[in-house]
N, CA, C, O and CB atoms as a CASP TS submission, in Angstrom:
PFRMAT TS
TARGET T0000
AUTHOR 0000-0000-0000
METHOD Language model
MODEL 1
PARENT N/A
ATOM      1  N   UNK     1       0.844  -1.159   0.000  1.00  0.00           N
ATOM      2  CA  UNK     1       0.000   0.000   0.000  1.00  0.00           C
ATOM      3  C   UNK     1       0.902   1.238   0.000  1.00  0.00           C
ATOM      4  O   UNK     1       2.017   1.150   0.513  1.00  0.00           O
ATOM      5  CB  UNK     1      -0.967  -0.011   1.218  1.00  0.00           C
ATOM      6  N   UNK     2       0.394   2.634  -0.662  1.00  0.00           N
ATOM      7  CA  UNK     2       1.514   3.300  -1.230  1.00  0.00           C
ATOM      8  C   UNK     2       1.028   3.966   0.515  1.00  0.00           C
ATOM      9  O   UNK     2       0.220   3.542   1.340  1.00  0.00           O
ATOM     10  CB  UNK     2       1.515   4.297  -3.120  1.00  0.00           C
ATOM     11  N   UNK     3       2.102   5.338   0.518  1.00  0.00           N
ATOM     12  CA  UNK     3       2.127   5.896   1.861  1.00  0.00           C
ATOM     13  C   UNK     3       1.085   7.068   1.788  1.00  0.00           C
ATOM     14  O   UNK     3       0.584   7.606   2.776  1.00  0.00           O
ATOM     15  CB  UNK     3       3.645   6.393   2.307  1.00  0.00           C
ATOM     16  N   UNK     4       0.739   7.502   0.015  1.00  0.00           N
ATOM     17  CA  UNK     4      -0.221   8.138  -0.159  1.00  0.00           C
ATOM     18  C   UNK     4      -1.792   8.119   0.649  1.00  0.00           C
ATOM     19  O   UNK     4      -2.545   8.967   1.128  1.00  0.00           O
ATOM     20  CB  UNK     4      -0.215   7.897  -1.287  1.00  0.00           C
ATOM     21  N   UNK     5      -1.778   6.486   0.469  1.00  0.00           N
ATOM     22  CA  UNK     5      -3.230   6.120   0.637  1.00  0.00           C
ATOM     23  C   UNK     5      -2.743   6.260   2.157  1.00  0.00           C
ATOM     24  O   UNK     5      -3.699   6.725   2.777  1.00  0.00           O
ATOM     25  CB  UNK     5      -3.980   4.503  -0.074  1.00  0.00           C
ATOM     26  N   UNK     6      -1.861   6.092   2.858  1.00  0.00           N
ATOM     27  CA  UNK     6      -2.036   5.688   4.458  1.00  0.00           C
ATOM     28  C   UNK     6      -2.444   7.148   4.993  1.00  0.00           C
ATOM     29  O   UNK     6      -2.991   7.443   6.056  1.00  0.00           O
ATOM     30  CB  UNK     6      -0.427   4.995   5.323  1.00  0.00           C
ATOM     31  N   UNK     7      -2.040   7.924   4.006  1.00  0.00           N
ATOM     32  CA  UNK     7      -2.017   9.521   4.816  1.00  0.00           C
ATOM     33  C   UNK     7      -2.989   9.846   4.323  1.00  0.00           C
ATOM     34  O   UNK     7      -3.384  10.699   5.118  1.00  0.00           O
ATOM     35  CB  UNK     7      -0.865  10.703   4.634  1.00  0.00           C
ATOM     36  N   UNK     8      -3.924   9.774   3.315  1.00  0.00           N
ATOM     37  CA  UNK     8      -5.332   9.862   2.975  1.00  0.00           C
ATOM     38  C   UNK     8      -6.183   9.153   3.983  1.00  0.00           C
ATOM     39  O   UNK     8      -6.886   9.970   4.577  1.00  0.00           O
ATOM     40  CB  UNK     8      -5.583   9.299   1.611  1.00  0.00           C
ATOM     41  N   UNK     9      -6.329   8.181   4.301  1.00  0.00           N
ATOM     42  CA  UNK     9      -7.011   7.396   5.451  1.00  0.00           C
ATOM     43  C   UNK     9      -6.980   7.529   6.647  1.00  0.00           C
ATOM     44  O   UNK     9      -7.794   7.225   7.519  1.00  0.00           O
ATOM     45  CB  UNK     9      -6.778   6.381   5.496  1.00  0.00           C
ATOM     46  N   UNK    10      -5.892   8.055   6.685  1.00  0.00           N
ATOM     47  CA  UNK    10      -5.864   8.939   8.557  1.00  0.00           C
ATOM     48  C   UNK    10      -6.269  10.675   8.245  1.00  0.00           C
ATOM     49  O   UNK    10      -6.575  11.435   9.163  1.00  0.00           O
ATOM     50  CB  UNK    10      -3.577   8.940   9.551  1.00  0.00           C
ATOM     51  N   UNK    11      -6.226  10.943   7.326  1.00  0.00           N
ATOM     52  CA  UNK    11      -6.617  12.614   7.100  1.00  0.00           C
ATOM     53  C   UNK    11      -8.165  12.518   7.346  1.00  0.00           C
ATOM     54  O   UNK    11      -8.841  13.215   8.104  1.00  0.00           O
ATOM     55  CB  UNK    11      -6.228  13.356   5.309  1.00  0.00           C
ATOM     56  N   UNK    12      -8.659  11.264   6.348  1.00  0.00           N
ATOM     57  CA  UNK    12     -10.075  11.217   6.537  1.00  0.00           C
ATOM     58  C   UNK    12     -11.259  11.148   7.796  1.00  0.00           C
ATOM     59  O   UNK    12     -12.435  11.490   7.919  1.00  0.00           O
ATOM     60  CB  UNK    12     -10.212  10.319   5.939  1.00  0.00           C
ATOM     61  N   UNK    13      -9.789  10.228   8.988  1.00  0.00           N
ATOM     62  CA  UNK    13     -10.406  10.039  10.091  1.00  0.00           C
ATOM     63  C   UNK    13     -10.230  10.878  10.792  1.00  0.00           C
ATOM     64  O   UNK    13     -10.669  10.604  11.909  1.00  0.00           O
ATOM     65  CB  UNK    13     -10.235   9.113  10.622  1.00  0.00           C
ATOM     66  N   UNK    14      -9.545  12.347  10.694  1.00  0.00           N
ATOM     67  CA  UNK    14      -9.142  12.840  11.708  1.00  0.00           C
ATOM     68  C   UNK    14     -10.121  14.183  10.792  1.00  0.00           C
ATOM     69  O   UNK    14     -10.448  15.104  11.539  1.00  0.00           O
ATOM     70  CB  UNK    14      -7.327  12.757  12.182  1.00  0.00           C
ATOM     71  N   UNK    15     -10.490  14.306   9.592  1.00  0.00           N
ATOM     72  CA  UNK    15     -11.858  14.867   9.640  1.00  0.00           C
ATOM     73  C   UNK    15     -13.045  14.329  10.042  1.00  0.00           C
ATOM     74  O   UNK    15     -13.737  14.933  10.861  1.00  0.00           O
ATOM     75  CB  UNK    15     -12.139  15.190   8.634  1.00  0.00           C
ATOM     76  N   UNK    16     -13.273  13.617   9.731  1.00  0.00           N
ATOM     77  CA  UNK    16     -14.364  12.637  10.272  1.00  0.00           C
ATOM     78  C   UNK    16     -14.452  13.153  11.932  1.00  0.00           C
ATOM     79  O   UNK    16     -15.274  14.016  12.242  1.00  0.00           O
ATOM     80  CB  UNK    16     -13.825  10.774  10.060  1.00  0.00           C
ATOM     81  N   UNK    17     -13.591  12.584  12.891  1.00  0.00           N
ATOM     82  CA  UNK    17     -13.521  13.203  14.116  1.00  0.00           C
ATOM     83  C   UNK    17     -14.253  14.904  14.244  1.00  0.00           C
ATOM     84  O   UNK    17     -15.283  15.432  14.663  1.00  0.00           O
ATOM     85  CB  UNK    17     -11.917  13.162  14.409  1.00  0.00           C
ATOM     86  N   UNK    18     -13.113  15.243  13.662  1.00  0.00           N
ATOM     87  CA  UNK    18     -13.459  17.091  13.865  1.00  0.00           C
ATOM     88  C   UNK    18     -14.952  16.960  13.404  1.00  0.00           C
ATOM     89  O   UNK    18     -15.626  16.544  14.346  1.00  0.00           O
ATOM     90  CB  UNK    18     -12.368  18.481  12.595  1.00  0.00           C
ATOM     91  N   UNK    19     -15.417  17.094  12.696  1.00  0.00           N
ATOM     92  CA  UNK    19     -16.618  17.238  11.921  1.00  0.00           C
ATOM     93  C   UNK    19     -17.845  16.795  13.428  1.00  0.00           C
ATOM     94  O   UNK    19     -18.612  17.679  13.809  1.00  0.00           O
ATOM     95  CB  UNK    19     -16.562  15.950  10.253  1.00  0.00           C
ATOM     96  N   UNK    20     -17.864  15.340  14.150  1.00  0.00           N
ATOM     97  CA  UNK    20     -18.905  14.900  14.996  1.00  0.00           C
ATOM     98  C   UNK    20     -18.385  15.579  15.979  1.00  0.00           C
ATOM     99  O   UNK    20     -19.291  15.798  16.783  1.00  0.00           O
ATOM    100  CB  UNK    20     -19.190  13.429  15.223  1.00  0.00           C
ATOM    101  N   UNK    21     -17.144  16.143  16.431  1.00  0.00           N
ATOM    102  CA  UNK    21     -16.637  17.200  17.554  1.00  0.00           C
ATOM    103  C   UNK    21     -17.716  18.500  17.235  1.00  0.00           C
ATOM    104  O   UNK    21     -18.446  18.884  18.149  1.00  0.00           O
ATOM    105  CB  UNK    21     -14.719  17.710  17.316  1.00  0.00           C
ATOM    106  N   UNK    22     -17.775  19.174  15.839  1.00  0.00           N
ATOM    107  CA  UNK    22     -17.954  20.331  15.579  1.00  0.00           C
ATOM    108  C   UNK    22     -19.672  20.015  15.932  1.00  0.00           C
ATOM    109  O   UNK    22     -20.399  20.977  16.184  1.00  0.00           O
ATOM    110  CB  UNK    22     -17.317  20.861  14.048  1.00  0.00           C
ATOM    111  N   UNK    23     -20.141  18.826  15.927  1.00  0.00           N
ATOM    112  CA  UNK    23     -21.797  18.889  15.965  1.00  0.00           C
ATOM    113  C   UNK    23     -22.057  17.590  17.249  1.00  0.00           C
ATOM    114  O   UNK    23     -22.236  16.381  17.104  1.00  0.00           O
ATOM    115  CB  UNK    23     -22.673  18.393  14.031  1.00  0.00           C
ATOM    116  N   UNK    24     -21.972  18.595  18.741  1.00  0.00           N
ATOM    117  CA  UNK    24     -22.197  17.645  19.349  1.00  0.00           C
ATOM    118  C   UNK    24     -23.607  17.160  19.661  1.00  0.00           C
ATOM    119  O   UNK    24     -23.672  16.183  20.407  1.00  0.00           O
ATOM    120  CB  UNK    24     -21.562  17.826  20.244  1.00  0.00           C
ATOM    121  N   UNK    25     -24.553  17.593  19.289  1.00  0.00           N
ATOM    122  CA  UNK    25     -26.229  17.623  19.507  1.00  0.00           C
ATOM    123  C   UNK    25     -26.397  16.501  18.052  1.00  0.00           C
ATOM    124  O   UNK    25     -27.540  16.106  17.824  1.00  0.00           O
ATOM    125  CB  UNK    25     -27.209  19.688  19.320  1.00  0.00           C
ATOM    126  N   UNK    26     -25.903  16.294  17.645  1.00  0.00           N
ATOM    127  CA  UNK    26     -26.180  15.515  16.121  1.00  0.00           C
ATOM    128  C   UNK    26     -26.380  14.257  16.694  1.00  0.00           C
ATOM    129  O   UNK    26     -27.492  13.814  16.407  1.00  0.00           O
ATOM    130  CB  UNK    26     -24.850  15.481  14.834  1.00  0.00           C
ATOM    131  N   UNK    27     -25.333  13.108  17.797  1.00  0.00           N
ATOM    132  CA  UNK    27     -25.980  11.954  18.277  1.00  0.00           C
ATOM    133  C   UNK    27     -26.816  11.987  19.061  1.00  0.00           C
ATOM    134  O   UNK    27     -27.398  10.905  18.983  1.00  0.00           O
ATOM    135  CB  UNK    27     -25.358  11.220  18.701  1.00  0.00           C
ATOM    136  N   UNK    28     -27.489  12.903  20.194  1.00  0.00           N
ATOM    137  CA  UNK    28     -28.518  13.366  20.770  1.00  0.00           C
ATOM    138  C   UNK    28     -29.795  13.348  19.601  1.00  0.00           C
ATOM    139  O   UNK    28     -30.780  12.614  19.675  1.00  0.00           O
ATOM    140  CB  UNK    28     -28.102  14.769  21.374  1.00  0.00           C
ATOM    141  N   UNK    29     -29.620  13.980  18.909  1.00  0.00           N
ATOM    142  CA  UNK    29     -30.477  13.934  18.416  1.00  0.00           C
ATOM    143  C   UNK    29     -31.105  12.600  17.753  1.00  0.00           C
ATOM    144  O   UNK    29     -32.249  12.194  17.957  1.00  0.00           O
ATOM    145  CB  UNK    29     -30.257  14.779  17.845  1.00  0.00           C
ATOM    146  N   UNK    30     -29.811  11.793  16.637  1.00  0.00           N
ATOM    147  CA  UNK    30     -29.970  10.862  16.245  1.00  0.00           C
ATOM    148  C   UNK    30     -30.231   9.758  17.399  1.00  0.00           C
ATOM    149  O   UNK    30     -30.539   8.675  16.900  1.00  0.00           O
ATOM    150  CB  UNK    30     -29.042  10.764  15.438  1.00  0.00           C
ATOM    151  N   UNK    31     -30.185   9.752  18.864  1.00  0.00           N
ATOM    152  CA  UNK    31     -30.918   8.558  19.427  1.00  0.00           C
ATOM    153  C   UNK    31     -32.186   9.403  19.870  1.00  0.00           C
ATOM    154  O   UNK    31     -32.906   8.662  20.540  1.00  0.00           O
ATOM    155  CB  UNK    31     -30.064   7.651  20.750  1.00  0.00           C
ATOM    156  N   UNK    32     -32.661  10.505  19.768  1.00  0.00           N
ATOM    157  CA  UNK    32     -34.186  11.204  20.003  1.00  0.00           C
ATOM    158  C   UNK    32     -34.451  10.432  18.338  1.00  0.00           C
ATOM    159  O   UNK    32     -35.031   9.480  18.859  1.00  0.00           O
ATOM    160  CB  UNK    32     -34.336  13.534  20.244  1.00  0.00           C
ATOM    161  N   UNK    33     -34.480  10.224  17.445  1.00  0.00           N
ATOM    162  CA  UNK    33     -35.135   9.779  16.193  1.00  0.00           C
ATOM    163  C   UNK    33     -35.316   8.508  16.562  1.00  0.00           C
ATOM    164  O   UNK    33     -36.527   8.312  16.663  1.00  0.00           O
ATOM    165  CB  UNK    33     -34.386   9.940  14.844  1.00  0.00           C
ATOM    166  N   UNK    34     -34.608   7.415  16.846  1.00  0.00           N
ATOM    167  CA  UNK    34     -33.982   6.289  17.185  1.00  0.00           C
ATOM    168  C   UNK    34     -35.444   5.869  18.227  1.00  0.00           C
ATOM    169  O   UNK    34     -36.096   4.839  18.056  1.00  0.00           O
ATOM    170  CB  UNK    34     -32.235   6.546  17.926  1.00  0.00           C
ATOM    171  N   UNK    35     -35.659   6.601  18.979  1.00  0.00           N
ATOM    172  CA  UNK    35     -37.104   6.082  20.003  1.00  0.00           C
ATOM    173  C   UNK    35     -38.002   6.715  19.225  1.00  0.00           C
ATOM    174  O   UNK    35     -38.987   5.980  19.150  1.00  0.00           O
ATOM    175  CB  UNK    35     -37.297   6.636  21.810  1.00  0.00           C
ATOM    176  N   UNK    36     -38.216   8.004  18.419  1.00  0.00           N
ATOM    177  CA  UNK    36     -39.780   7.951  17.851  1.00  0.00           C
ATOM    178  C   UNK    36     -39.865   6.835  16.875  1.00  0.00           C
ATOM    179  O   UNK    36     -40.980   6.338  16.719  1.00  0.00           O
ATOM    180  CB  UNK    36     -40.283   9.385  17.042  1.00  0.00           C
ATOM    181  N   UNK    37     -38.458   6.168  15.914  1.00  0.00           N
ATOM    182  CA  UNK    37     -38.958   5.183  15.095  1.00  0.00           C
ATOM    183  C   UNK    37     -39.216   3.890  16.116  1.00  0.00           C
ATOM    184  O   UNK    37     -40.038   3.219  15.493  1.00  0.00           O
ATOM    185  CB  UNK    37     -37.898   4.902  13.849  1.00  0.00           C
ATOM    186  N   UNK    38     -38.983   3.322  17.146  1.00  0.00           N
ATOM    187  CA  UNK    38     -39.363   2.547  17.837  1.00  0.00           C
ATOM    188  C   UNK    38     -40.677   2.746  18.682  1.00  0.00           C
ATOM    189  O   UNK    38     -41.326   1.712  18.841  1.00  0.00           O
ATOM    190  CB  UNK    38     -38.407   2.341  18.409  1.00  0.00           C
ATOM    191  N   UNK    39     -41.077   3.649  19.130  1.00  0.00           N
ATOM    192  CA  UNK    39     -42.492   4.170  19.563  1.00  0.00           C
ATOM    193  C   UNK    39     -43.421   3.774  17.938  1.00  0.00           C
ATOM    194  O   UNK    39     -44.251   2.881  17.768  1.00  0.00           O
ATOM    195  CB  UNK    39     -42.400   6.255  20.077  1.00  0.00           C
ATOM    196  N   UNK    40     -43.061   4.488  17.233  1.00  0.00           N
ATOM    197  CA  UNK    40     -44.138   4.222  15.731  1.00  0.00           C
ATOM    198  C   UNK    40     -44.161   3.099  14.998  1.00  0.00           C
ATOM    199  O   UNK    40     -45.047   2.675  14.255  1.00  0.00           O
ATOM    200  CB  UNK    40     -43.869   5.117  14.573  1.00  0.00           C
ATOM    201  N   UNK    41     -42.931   2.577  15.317  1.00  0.00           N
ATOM    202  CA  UNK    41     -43.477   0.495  15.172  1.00  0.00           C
ATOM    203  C   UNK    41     -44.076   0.059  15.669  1.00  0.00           C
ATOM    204  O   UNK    41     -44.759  -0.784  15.088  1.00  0.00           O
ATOM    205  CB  UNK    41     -42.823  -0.660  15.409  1.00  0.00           C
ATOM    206  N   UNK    42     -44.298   0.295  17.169  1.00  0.00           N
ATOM    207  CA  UNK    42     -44.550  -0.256  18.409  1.00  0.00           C
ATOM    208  C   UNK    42     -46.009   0.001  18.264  1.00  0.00           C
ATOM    209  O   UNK    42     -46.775  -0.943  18.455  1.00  0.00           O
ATOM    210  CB  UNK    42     -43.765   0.367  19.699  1.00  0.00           C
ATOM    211  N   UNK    43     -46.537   1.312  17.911  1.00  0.00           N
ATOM    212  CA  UNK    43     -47.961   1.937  18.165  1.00  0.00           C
ATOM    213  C   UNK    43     -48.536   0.927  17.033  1.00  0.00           C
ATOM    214  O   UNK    43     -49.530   0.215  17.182  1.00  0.00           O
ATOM    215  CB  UNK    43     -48.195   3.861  17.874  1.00  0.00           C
ATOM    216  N   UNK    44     -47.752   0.996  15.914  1.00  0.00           N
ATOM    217  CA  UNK    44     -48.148   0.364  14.526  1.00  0.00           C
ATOM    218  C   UNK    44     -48.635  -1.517  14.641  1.00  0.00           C
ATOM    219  O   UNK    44     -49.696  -2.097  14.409  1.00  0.00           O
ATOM    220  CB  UNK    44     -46.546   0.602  13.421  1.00  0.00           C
ATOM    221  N   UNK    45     -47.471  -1.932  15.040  1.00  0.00           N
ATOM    222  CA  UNK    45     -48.020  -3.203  15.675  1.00  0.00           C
ATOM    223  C   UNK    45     -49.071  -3.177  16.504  1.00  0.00           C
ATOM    224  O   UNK    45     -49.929  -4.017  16.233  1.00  0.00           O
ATOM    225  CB  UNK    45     -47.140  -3.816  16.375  1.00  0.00           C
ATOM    226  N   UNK    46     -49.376  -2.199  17.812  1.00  0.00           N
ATOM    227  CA  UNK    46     -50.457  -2.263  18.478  1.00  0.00           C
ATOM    228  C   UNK    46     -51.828  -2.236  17.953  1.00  0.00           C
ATOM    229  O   UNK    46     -52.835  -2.624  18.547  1.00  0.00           O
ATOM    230  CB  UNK    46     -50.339  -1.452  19.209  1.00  0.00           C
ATOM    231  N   UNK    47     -51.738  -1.610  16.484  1.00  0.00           N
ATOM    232  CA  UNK    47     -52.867  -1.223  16.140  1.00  0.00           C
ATOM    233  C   UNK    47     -53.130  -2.363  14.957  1.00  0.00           C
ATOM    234  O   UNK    47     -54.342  -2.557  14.868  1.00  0.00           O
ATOM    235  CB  UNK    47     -52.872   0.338  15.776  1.00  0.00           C
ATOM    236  N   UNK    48     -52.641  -2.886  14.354  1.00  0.00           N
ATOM    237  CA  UNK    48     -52.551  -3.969  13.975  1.00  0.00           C
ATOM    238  C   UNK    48     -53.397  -5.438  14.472  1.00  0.00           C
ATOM    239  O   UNK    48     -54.210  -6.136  13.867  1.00  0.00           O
ATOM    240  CB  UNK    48     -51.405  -3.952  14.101  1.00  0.00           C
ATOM    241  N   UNK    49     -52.691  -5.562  16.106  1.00  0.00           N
ATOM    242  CA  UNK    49     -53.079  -6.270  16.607  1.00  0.00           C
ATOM    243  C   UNK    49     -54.589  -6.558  17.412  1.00  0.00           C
ATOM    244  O   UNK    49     -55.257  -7.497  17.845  1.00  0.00           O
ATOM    245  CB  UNK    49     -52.235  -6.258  17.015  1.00  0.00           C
ATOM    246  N   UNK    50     -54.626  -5.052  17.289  1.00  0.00           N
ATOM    247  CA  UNK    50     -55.925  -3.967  18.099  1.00  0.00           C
ATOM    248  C   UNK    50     -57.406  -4.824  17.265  1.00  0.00           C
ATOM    249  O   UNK    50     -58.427  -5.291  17.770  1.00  0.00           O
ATOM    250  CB  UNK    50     -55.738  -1.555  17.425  1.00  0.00           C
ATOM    251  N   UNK    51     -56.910  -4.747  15.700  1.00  0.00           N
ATOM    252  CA  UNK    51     -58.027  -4.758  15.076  1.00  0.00           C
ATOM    253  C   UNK    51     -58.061  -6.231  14.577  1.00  0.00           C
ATOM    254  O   UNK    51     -59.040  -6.652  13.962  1.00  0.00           O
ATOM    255  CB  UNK    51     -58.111  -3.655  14.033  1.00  0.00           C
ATOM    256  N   UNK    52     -56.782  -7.149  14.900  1.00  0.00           N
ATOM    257  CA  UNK    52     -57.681  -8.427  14.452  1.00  0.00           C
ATOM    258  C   UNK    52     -58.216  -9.403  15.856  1.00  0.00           C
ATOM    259  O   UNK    52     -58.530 -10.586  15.730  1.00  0.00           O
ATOM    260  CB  UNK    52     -56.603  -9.500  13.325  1.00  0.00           C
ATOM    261  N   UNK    53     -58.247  -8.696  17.115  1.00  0.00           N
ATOM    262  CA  UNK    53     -58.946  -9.116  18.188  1.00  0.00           C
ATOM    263  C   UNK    53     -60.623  -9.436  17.966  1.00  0.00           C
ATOM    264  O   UNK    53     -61.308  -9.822  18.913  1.00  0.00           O
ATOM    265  CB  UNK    53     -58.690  -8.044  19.197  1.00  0.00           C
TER
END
């Protein structure tokens, strides 16, 4: 592997880093999405189940 690519692949991760540093509310948020899509399966199955009783 040339030394090009090694220093491309650590540049990438060390933007990558900065970038989720620069937005710390972004995984907050993404596990607030994370329970409304599990609440709206959950309701969805309920109602599902609701109506072939």
């Amino acid at each position: 592997m040339s030394d090009n690519y090694t220093v491309y692949v650590r540049k990438m991760e060390e933007l990558r880093v900065a970038r989720e540093a620069g937005r710390p509310l972004r995984g907050q948020l993404e596990e607030i999405l994370d329970v409304v899509r599990d609440c709206e399966a959950r309701w969805a199955l309920d109602d599902r189940l609701g109506r072939e009783r």
